[in-house]
KOLGU-472767 format. One line per field, with one value per residue (C-alpha): residue number from 1; residue in one letter; x, y negated, z. Coordinates in steps of 0.25 Angstrom, whole numbers. Example, Ala and Ser with C-alpha at 12.3 -4.5 7.8 and 13.67 -1.06 7.14 Angstrom:
<sites>
n <- c(1;2)
res <- c(A;S)
c1 <- c(49;55)
c2 <- c(18;4)
c3 <- c(31;29)
</sites>
This chain:
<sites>
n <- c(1;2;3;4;5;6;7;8;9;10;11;12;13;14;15;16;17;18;19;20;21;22;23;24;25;26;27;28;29;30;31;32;33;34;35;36;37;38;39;40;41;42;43;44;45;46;47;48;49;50;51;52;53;54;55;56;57;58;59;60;61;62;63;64;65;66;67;68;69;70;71;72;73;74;75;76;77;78;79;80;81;82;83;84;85;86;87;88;89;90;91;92;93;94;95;96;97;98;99;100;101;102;103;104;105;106;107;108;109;110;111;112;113;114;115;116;117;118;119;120;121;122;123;124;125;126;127;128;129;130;131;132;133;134;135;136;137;138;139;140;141;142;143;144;145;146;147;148;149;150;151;152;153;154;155;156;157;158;159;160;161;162;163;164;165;166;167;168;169;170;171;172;173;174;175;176;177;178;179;180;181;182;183;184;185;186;187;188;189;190;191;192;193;194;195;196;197;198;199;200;201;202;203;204;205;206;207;208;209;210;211;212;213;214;215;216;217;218;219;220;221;222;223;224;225;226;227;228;229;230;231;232;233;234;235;236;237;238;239;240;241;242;243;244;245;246;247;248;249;250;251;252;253;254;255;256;257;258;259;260;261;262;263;264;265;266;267;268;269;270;271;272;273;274;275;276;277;278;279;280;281;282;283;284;285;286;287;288;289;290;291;292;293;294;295;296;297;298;299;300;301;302;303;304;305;306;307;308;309;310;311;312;313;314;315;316;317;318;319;320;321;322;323;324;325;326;327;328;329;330;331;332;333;334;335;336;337;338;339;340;341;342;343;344;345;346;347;348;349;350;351;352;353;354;355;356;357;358;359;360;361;362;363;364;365;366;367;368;369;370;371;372;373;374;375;376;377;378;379;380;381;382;383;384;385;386;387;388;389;390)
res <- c(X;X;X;X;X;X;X;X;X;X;X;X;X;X;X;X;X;X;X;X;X;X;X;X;X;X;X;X;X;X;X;X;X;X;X;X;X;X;X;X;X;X;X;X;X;X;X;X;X;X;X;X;X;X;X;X;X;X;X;X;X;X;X;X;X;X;X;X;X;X;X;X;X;X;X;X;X;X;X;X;X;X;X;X;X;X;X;X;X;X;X;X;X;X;X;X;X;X;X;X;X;X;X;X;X;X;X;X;X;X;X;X;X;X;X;X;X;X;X;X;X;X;X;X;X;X;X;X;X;X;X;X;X;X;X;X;X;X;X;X;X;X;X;X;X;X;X;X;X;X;X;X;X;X;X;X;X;X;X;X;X;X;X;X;X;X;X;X;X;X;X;X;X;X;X;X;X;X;X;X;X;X;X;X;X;X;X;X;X;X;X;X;X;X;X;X;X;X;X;X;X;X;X;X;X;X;X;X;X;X;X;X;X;X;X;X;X;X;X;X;X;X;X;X;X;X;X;X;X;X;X;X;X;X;X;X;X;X;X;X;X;X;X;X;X;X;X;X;X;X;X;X;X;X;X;X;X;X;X;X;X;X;X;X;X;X;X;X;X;X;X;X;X;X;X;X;X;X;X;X;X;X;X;X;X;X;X;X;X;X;X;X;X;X;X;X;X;X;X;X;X;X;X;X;X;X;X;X;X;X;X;X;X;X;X;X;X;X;X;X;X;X;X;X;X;X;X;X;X;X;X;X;X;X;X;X;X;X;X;X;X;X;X;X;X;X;X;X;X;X;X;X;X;X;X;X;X;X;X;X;X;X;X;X;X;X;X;X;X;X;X;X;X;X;X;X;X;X;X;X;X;X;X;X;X;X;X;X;X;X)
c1 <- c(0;3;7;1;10;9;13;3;3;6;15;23;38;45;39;40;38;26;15;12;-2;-9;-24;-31;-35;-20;-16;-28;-40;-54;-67;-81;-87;-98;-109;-121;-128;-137;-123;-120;-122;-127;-117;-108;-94;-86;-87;-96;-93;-104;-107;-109;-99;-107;-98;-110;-106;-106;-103;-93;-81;-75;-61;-52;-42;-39;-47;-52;-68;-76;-92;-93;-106;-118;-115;-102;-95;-80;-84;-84;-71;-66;-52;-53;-48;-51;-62;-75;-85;-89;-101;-102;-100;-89;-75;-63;-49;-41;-26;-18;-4;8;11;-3;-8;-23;-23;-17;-29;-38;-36;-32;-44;-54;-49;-48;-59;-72;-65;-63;-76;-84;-72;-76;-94;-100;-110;-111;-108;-105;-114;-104;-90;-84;-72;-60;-65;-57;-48;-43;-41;-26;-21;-10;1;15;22;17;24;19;5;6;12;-2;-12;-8;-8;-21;-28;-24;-33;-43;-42;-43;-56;-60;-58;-66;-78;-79;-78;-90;-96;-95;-99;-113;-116;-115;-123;-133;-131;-134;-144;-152;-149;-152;-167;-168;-165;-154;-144;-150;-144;-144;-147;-135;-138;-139;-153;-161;-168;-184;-189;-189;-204;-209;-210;-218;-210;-220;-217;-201;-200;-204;-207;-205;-207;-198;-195;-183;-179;-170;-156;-157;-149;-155;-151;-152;-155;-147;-145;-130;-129;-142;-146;-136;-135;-141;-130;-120;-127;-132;-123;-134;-145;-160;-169;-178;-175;-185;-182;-194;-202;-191;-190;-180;-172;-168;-154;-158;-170;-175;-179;-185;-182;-196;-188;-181;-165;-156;-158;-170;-183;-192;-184;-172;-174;-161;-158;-151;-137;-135;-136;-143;-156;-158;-170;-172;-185;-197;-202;-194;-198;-191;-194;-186;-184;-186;-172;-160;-155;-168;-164;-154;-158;-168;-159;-149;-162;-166;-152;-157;-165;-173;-176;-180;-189;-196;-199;-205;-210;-225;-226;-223;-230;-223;-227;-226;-211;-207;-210;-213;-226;-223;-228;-221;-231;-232;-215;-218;-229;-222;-214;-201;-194;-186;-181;-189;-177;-172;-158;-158;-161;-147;-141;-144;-142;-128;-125;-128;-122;-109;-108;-112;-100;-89;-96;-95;-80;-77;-84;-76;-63;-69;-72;-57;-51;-57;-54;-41;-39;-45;-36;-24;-30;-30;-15;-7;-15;-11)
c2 <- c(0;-13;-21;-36;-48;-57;-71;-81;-84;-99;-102;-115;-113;-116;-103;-87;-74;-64;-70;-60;-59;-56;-54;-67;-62;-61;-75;-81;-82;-79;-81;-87;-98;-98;-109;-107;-115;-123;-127;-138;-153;-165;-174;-164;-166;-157;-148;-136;-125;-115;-105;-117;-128;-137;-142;-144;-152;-147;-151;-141;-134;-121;-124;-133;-129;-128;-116;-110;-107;-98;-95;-80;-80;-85;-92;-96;-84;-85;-98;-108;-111;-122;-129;-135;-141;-148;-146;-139;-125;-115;-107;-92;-87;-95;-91;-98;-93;-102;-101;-96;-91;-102;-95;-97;-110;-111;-120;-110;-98;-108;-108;-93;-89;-97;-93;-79;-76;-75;-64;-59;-57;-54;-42;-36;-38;-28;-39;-52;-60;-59;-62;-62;-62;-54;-57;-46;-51;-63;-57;-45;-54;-55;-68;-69;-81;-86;-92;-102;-115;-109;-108;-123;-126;-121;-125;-137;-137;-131;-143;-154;-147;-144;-160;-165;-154;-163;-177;-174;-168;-180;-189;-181;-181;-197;-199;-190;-199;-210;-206;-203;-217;-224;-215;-220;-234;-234;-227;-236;-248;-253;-250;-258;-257;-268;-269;-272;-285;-286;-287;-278;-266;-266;-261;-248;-241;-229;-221;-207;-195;-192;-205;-201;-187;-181;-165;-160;-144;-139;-125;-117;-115;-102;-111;-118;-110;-108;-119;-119;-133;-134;-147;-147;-144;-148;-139;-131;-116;-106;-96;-106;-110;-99;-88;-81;-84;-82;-87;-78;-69;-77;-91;-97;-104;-110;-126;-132;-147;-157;-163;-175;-167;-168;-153;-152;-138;-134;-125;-128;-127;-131;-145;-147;-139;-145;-142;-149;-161;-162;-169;-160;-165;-153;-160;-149;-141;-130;-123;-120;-116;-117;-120;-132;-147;-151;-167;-176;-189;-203;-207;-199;-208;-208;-192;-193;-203;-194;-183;-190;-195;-180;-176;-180;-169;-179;-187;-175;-172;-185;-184;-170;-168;-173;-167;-151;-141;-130;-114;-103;-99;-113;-114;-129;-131;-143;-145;-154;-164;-165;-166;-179;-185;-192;-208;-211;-225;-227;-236;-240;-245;-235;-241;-241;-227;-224;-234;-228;-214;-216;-223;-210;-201;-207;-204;-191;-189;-194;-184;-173;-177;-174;-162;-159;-161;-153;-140;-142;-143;-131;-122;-128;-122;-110;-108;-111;-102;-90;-92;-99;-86;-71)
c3 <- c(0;-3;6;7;5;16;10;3;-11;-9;2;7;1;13;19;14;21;22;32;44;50;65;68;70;85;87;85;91;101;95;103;101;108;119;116;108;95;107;116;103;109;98;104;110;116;108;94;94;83;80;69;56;51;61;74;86;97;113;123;129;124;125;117;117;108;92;86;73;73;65;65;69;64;55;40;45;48;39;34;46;52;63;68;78;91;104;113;105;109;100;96;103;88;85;83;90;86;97;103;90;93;92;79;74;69;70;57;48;55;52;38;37;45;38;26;27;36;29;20;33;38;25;22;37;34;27;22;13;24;40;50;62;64;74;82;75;61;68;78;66;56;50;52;41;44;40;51;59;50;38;45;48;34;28;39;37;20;22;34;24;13;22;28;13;11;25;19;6;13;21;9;3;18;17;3;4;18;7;-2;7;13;1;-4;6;5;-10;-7;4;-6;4;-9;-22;-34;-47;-60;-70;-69;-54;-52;-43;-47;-44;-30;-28;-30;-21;-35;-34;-38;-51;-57;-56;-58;-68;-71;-84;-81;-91;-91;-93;-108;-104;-106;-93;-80;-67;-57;-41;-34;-23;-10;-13;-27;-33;-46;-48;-58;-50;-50;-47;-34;-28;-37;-43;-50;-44;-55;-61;-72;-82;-78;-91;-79;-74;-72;-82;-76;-83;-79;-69;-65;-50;-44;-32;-26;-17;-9;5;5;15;23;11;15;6;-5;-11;-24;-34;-46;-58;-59;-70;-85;-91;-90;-79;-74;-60;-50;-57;-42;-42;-46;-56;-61;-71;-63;-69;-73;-71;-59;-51;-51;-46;-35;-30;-30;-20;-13;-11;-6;7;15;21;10;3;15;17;2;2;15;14;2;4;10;13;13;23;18;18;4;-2;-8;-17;-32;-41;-40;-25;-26;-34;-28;-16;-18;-15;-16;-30;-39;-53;-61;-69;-67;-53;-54;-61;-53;-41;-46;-52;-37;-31;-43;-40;-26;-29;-39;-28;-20;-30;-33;-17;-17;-29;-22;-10;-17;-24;-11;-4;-18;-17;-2;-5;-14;-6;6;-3;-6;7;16;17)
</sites>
């Protein structure tokens, strides 16, 4: 038998030699916390890590030390990890890998372990996915480690990626909590916009849906590909979004949606439980639901105003709310014509419309460019994770 090379494929010059390895439970204390979910405090004293990417607050503490956390059970098993220092408590099915050996640094297992962990524990379940973790998955797991310079060398290569992969998601973070900031100062009117020769644009008139959106009920032509409409994504090729696709076999009655079209969803997902309303950004014909509405709005641009405006939860909500009834499996009751029956407040000028859109569009293009660089960043690491580790 072959036997394994213990040396990464891409390596900082200045070191050589095969790594060695030792279990994880070897170079390092691992426990749960005690506190349960109803411990967390609103305005608590110090960090509380429970089973989700969500730091709680409380207002006690059971460490007071640096340590790597992982969720040992729920969605977040092998993909939510911590390091952290100071005084903070943790969740009774939590992980804490605490007082590494002077020959360990915890940077470097933090890296290693979330790396290489979720492989881990999906190898040793006989299912899809893994409902619990139990402590050997941790304790017997080989932790495979140059020495301890070398261990620096690249926790710290690694730290400036993940610090950069922190900078841009708080750029993101502060350009969407602009958006939404002017979003509502524009639908407020507390953001006017002029004409091109710097005159003001007509009041702004309660305009009922009918008179904007329009419903074409085409069909599919059997050219068109089946999209999804998603709350992140918006319409998006079926089998891209959810990796299969889910339409029926004969797809004839299907609705057909124009590029700019606004489809309102009737179905609950996520934060949206009256369904979700999106503008088609694709600029070509797609066919999607025939349960969904599907309306062409009055220009371009006011589409795309009420797409931003629909963002919102709560805006989407207050619009729909008196207007649906919903069934005994939480189904919506809603025709087409109920969904554009309600007012909302909206400019009459055609220009304004664009105006306000290509505004809005342009924020959301400097978003999409950060969120470009975001996923680079994370395939750029990825990729180096697979070839500085054993």
């Amino acid at each position: 038998m072959k036997t394994r090379q213990l040396t990464p494929q891409v390596r900082f010059p200045e070191f050589e030699g095969e790594w060695s390895f030792k279990l994880l439970g070897e170079v390092c204390k691992i426990q749960t916390g005690s506190k349960d979910t109803q411990d967390k405090v609103d305005d608590g004293l110090y960090p509380f890590y429970v089973r989700s990417n969500t730091i709680e607050k409380i207002n006690s503490y059971s460490f007071d030390k640096p340590a790597i956390l992982t969720s040992g059970d729920g969605a977040g098993v092998g993909k939510i990890y911590h390091l952290v220092n100071g005084k903070f408590d943790v969740h009774q099915r939590v992980y804490a890998l605490t007082d590494f050996k002077n020959d360990f640094s915890i940077e470097f297992t933090y890296q290693f372990f979330s790396e290489k962990f979720y492989k881990r524990v999906m190898r040793l379940s006989a299912k899809n996915s893994v409902d619990s973790v139990r402590r050997d998955m941790i304790f017997d797991m080989k932790m495979y480690h140059p020495t301890y310079i070398e261990q620096q060398k690249i926790a710290t290569f690694l730290t400036s990626i993940d610090s950069r992969l922190q900078n841009l998601e708080k750029k993101k973070s502060l350009l969407e909590d602009y958006k939404r900031g002017v979003m509502q100062q524009i639908f407020k009117q507390e953001i006017r916009f002029k004409n091109e020769n710097g005159k003001e644009f007509p009041k702004w008139e309660k305009r009922r849906f009918s008179d904007v959106l329009f419903e074409h009920k085409l069909k599919s032509t059997g050219n068109e590909e089946v999209h999804s409409v998603s709350v992140h994504k918006g319409v998006i090729n079926q089998i891209e979004h959810l990796g299969r696709s889910f339409s029926a076999k004969n797809t004839d009655h299907y609705s057909r949606a124009l590029p700019n079209d606004i489809i309102y969803t009737k179905s609950p997902t996520g934060d949206f439980p009256l369904g979700i309303i999106k503008q088609n950004h694709i600029q070509k014909d797609v066919i999607i639901s025939p349960l969904y509405g599907v309306f062409t709005p009055e220009t371009k641009g006011l589409g795309y105003m009420l797409h931003v405006y629909f963002e919102s939860p709560i805006n989407t909500s207050n619009y729909l709310s008196s207007i649906i009834q919903k069934g005994a499996k939480n189904t919506i009751n809603i025709t087409n014509n109920t969904f554009l029956s309600k007012r909302l407040l909206l400019p009459v000028s055609k220009e304004e419309q664009t105006k306000i859109a290509n505004f809005l569009s342009a924020i959301d293009k400097k978003i999409e460019l950060v969120n470009e660089q975001i996923e680079k960043t994370k395939t750029y690491k990825k990729g180096l994770l697979q070839q500085m580790f054993v």
